[in-house]
C-alpha positions in Angstrom: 3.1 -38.3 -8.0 1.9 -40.1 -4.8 2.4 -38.6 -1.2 3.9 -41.9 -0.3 7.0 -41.3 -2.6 7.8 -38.1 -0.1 8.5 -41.0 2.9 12.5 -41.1 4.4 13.0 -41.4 7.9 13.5 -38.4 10.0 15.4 -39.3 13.2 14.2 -36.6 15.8 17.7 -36.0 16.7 18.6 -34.5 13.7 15.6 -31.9 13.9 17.3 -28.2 15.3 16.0 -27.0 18.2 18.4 -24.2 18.5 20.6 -22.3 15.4 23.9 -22.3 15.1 25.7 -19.5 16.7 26.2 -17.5 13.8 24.0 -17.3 11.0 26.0 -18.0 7.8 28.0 -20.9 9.5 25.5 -23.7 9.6 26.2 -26.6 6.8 25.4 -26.5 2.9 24.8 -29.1 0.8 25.5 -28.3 -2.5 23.6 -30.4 -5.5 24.6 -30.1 -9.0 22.0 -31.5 -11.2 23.9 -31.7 -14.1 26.2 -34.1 -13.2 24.8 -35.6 -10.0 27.7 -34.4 -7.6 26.9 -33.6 -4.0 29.4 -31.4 -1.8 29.3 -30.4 1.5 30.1 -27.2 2.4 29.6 -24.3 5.4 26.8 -21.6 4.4 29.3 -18.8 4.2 31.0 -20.6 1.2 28.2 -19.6 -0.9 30.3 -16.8 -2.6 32.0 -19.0 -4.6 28.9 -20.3 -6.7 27.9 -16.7 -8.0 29.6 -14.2 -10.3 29.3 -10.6 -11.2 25.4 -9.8 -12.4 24.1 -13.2 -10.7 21.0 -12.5 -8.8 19.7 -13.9 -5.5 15.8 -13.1 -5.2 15.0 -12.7 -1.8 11.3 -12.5 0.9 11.5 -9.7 2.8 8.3 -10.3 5.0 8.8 -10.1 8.7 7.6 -12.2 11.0 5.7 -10.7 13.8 5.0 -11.9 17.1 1.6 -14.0 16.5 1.1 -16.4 19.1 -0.7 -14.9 22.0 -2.0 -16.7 25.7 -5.2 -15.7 27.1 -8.2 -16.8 29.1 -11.5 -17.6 28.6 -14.3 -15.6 30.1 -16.0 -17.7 33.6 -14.0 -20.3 33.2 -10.3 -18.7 33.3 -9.0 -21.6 31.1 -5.7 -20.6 29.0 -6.0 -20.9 25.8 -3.2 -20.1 23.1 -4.2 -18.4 19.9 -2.3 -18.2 16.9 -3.2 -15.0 14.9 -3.0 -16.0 10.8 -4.3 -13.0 9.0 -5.9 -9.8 9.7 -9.0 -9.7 8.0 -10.4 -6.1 8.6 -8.4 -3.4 10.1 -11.1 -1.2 10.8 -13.3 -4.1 12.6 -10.3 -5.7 13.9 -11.4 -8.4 12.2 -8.8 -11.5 12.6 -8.3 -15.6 11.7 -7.1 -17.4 14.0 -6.1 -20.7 15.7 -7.2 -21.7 18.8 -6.0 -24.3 21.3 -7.6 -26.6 23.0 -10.9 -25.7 20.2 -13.2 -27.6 21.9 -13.5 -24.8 24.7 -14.1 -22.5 21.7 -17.4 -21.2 21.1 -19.0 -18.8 18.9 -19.7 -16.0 21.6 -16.9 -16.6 23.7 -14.5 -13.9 25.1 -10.9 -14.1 25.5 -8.8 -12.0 28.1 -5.3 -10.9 26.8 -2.5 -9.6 29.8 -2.0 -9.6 32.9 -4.9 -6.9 33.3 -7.3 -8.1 30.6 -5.9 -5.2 28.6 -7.0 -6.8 25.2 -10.4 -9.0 25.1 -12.2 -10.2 21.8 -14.6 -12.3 21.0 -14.8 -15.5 18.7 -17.7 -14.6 16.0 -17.6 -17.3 13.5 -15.4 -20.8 13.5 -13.7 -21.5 10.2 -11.8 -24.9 10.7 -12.0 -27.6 13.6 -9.3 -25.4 15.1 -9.9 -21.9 12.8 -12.0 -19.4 14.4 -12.7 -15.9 13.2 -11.8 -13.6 16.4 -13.2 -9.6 16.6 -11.2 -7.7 19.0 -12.7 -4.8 21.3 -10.2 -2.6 21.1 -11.2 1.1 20.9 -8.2 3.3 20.5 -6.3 4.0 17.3 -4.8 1.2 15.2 -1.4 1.8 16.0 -2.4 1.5 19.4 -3.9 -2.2 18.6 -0.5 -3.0 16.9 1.3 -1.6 19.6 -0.8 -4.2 22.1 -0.7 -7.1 19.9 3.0 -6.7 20.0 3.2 -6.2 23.3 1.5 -9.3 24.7 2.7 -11.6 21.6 5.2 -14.3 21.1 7.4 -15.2 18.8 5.8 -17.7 16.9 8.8 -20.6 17.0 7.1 -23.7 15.1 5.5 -26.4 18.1 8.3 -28.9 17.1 11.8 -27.2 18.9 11.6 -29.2 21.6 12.1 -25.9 24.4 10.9 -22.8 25.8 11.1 -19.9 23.7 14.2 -18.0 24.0 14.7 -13.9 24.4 17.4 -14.3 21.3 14.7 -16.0 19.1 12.6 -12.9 18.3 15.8 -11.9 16.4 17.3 -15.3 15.2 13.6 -16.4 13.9 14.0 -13.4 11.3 16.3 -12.8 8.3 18.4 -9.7 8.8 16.8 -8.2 5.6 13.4 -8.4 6.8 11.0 -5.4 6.6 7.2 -5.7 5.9 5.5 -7.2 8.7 2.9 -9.5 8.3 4.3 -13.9 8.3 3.7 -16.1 10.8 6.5 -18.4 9.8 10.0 -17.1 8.6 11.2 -17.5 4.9 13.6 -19.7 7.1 16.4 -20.2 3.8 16.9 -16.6 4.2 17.7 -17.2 7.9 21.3 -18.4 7.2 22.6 -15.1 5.5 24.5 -12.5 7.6 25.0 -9.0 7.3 29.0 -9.7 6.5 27.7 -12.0 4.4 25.2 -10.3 2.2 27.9 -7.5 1.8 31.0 -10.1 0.6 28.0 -10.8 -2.3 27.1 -7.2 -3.3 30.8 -6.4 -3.1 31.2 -9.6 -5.4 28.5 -8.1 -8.1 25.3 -9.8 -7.2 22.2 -8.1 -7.3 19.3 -8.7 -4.6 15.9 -8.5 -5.6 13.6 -8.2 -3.0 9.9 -9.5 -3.0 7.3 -9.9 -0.5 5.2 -13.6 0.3 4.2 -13.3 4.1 4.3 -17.5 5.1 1.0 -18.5 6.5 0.7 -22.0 7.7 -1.0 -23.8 4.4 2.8 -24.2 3.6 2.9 -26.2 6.6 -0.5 -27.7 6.6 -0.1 -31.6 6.3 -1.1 -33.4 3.1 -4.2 -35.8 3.5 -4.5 -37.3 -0.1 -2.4 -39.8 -1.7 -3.3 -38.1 -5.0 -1.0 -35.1 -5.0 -3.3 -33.4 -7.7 -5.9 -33.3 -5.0 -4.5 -31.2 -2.0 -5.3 -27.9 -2.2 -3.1 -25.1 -0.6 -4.1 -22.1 1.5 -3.5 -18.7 -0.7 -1.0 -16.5 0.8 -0.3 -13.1 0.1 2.5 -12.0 -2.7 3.8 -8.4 -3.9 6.5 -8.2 -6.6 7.5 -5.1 -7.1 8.3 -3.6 -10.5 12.0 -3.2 -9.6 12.5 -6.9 -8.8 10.9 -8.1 -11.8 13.3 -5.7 -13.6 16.1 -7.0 -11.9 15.8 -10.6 -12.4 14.8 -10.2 -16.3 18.0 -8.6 -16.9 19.6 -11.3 -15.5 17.7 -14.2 -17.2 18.4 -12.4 -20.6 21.9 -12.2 -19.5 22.0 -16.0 -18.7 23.2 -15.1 -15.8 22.5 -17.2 -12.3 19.0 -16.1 -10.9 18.5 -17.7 -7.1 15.2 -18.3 -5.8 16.6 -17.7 -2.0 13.5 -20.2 -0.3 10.5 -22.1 -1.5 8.6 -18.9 -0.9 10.1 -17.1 -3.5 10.0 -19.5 -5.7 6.8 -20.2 -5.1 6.1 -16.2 -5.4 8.3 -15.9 -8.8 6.4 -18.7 -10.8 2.8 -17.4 -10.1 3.5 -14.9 -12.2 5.4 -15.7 -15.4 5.0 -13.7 -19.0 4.4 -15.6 -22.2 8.2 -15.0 -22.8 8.9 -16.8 -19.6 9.8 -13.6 -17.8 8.8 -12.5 -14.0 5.7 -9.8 -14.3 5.3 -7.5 -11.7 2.4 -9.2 -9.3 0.4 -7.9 -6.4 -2.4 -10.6 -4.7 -2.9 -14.3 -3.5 -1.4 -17.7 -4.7 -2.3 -21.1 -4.0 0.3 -22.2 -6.3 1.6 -25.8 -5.4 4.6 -27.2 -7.3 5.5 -30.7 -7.0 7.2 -33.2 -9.6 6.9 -33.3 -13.1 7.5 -29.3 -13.1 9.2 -27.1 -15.6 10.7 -23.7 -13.3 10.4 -20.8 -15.6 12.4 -17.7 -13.3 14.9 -19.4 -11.0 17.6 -21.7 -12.1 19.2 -22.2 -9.1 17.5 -22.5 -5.3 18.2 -22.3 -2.0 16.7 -24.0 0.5 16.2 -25.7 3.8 16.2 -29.5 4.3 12.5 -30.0 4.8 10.2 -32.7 6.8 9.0 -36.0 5.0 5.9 -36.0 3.4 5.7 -31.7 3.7 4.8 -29.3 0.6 8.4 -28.0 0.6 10.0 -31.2 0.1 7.8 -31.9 -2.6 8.8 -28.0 -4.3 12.3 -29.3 -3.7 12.1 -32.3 -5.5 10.1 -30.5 -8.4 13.3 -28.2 -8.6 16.0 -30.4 -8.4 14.7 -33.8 -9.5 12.8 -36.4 -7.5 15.6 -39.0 -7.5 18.6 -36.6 -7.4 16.8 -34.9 -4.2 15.9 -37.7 -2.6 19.2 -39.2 -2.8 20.4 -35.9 -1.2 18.0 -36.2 1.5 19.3 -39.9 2.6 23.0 -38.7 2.3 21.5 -35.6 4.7 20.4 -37.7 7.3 23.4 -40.2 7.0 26.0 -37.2 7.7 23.7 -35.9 10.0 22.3 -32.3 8.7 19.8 -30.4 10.7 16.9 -30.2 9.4 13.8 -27.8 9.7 14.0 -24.2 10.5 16.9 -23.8 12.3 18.7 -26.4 10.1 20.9 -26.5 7.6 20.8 -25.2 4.1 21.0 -26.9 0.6 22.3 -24.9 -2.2 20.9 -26.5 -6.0 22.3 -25.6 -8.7 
């Protein structure tokens, strides 16, 4: 498929700057592929679409607070970096992103805090805006962590239109998260409450909990027409054994198994046995789905209502078919769904 078939128009109204004030109330659009029908729902209704021994397959990486403001050395300009992925613990080794890049230079040192508390140095560049950062930081490593949280920010994507908010570092999180290391949340899994998430274990259905930690090559923008041609950025995955257990009782049962995100789906279909069952996995996928694709784990999804042209949407459209989905995705923006991270869900089925 071409990039160009990914194209609707996005009004920037309908983009959420801010979530709705409880978690499982925002909207859900409910797409049955078998028979084309399209419902609209709230979030919290979601109970009645799974049965005893279903199974929702959730991320459980936590976001940590990844954008930091700092100065560079003589000059004193600010510059924001984004922290991607610890490289070295021992050398404090980290990539990054850095804005404005053009101040950026190989040899540079940046001051963290109001009293220079942190300071590293840029040793390498990786991208135009990718630089490989080394910070001087003597003392133990839970002592770096410690810092890094410290002076961070929650790392809200660049598009909500406002300052960051004190009730973001717990609303840009799912309520099940709990192995640190994304820069973006597994924002599907945003929508489910505590109530909530008990109603469905009360109900029967089983969670099974796997780790991708989001980097930005999800979020990277596709540059080639030929969709076969973009390459995405490997992130890290670990499915544990008891997951894979979990959700191959459950596809032997013909029972419902939800990939809760495009993460985990993503996660569950890089590693598939001959049989077509999930295989415990620990490592890096690059894995990109897009249309004609054939899911092998999940046969249900939920998701968020993604921007035009973006990775996600093209997953989407993979999952639930490109003309049923983009069908969806006009009736979205004509009964005005929020999109984006702190939008509104879609549940396929």
């Amino acid at each position: 498929m071409k990039l160009s078939q990914f194209k609707f128009n996005l009004p920037r109204e309908l983009v959420a700057d801010y979530p709705t004030k409880n978690r499982d109330e925002s909207r859900l659009m409910v797409i049955h592929r078998d028979t084309g029908k399209i419902e609209h729902r709230i979030f919290k209704d979601i109970i009645e679409y799974f049965d005893d021994g279903d199974v929702m397959i959730l991320n459980d990486s936590k976001v940590f607070p990844a954008r930091l403001y700092g100065n560079k050395e003589k000059t004193g300009a600010k510059i924001e970096v984004f922290l991607l992925r610890e490289l070295n613990r021992e050398s404090r080794l980290w990539d990054v992103l850095v804005d404005p890049a053009r101040k950026i230079r190989i040899g540079n040192k940046l001051y963290f805090g109001d009293d220079d508390s942190l300071v590293a140095e840029v040793i390498d560049n990786t991208t135009s805006r990718g630089r490989t950062l080394r910070f001087l930081f003597d003392g133990p490593y839970e002592d770096f962590k410690k810092t890094i949280e410290s002076l961070g920010n929650c790392p809200i994507p660049k598009y909500i239109r406002r300052p960051l908010q004190p009730e973001d570092t717990e609303r840009y999180q799912t309520v099940y998260a709990r192995v640190e290391g994304a820069v973006a949340a597994p924002t599907a899994g945003m929508h489910f409450s505590r109530e909530l998430l008990k109603r469905l274990e009360i109900k029967g259905i089983n969670f099974a909990m796997l780790t991708l930690h989001v980097g930005l090559g999800s979020f990277r923008p596709v540059e080639v027409e030929d969709l076969t041609k973009h390459k995405m950025e490997s992130e890290q995955i670990e499915i544990p054994e008891s997951c894979a257990e979990i959700v191959n009782k459950a596809k032997r049962e013909k029972r419902r198994v939800c990939a809760v995100g495009t993460t985990t789906a993503r996660s569950v279909e890089t590693s598939v046995s001959t049989e077509g069952l999930l295989k415990p996995f620990d490592g890096w996928t690059n894995k990109f789905l897009f249309p004609p694709y054939d899911f092998s784990i999940p046969n249900c999804m939920i998701t968020n209502l993604h921007a035009p042209e973006s990775t996600l949407l093209m997953m989407t459209c993979a999952f639930g078919g490109y003309d049923l989905i983009m069908k969806a995705y006009k009736e979205a923006v004509k009964e005005k769904y929020r999109f984006l991270s702190y939008g509104d869900a879609m549940l396929i089925l």
